[in-house]
C-alpha positions in Angstrom: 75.4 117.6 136.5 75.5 113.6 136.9 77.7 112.2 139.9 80.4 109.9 138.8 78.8 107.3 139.8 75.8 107.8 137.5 77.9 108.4 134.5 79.8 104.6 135.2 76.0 103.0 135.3 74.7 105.0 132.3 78.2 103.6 130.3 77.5 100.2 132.0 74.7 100.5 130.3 75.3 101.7 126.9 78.0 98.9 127.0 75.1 96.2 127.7 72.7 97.6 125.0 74.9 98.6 121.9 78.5 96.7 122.8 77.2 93.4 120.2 75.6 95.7 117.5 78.8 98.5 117.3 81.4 95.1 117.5 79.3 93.6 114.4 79.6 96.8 112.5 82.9 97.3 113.3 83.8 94.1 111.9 82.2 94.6 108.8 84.5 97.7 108.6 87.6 96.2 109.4 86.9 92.4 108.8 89.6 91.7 111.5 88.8 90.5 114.9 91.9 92.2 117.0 91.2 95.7 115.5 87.1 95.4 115.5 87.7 94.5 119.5 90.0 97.6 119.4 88.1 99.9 117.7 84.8 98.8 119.6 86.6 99.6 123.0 88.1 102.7 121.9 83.9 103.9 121.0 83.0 103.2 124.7 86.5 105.2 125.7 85.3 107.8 123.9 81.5 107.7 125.0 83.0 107.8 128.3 84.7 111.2 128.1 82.3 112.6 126.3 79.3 111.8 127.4 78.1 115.2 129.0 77.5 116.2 125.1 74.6 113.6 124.4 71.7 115.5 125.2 68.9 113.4 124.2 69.1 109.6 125.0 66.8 108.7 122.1 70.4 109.4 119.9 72.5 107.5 121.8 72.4 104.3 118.9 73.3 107.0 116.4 76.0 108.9 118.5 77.9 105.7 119.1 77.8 104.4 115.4 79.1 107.8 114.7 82.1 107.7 117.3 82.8 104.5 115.7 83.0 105.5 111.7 85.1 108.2 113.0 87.5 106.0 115.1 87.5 103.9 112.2 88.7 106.2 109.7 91.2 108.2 111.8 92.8 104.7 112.2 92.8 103.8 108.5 93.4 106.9 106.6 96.9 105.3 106.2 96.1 101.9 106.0 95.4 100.2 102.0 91.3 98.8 102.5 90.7 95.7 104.9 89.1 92.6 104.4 85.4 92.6 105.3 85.4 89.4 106.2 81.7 88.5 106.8 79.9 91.5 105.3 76.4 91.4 106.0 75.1 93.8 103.1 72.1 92.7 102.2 72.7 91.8 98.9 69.3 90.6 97.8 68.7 94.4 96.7 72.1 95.2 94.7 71.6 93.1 91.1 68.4 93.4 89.1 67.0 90.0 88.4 69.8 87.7 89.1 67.7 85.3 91.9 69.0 82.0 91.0 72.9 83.5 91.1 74.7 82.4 94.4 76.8 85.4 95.8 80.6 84.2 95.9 81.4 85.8 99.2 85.4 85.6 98.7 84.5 88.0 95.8 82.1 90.1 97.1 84.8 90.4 99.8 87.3 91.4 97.5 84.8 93.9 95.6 84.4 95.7 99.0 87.9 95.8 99.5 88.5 97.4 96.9 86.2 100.4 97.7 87.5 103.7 98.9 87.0 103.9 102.7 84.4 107.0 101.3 82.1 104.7 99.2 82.4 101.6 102.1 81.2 103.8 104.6 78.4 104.8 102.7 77.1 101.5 101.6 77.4 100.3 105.1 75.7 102.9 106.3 72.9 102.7 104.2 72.4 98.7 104.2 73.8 97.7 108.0 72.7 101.0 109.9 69.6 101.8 107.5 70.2 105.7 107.2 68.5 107.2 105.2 70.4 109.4 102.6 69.5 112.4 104.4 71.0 111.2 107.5 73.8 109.8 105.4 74.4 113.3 104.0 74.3 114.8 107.5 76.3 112.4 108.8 79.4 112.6 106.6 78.6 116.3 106.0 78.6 115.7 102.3 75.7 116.9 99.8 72.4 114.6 99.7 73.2 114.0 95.6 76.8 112.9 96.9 75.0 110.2 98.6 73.6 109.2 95.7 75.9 108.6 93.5 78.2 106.9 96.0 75.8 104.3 97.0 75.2 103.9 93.0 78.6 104.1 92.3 79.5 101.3 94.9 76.8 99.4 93.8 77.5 98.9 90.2 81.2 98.3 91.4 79.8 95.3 93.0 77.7 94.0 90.5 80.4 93.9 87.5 82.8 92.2 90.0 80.1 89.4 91.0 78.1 89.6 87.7 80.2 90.3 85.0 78.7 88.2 82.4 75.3 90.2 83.2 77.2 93.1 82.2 78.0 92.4 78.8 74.4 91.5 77.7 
């Protein structure tokens, strides 16, 4: 097994190489600084204690982003949704022709919002951490046509809050 002081340099490390990307994520999740700072500490915390359980190093992007969704929802099961302040969803693929419409981002903030944590997850997974749905579905143990209609689901939420009038045609 690793000496102590091997584990410290490999969290050193994982700190150095993921701490910016996990810390962007998690403010897209929470949209507020003091809890994203939280939440990304509390993921290398975690890593910490249970690192002896990452076998392969190659998954080490994907076990971190998955400590994180988890911290994230075991902290706001309670809580009503969160502003997502700056969410970097790449919007360019959501609407169908709409190219000359400029994205409101107060409302597409709001439209997130008002996602369940569930369907939030799931869009953010699939634009900011590029799953797939199949690691989507093995991810949030949930059937691959769950995925689906989640990601559909929370897309057309989106589009008849930020293109209404496109709706109606």
């Amino acid at each position: 097994s690793h000496s102590q002081i091997e584990l410290q340099q490999r969290i050193e490390q994982m700190v150095r190489e993921h701490h910016a990307e996990l810390y962007r994520y998690a403010m897209r999740l929470c949209g507020l600084t003091a809890d994203a700072e939280d939440i990304t500490q509390q993921v290398f915390l975690i890593a910490q204690t249970k690192i002896s359980q990452l076998r392969d190093e190659s998954l080490e992007r994907n076990w971190l982003f998955t400590i994180l969704r988890n911290t994230y929802f075991k902290l706001h099961r309670k809580q009503s949704p969160l502003p997502v302040s700056s969410l970097g969803v790449d919007l360019d693929h959501l609407p169908e022709d709409t190219d000359d419409v400029d994205i409101d981002t107060e409302l597409l903030q709001l439209a997130i919002n008002e996602l369940p944590d569930d369907f939030k997850v799931t869009l953010l997974m699939f634009y900011f951490e590029g799953c797939s749905y199949k690691e989507i579905a093995a991810a949030l143990e949930i059937p691959h046509g769950t995925v689906m209609s989640r990601l559909s689901r929370a897309k057309q939420h989106l589009r008849t809050k930020l293109f209404p009038k496109m709706e109606k045609e």
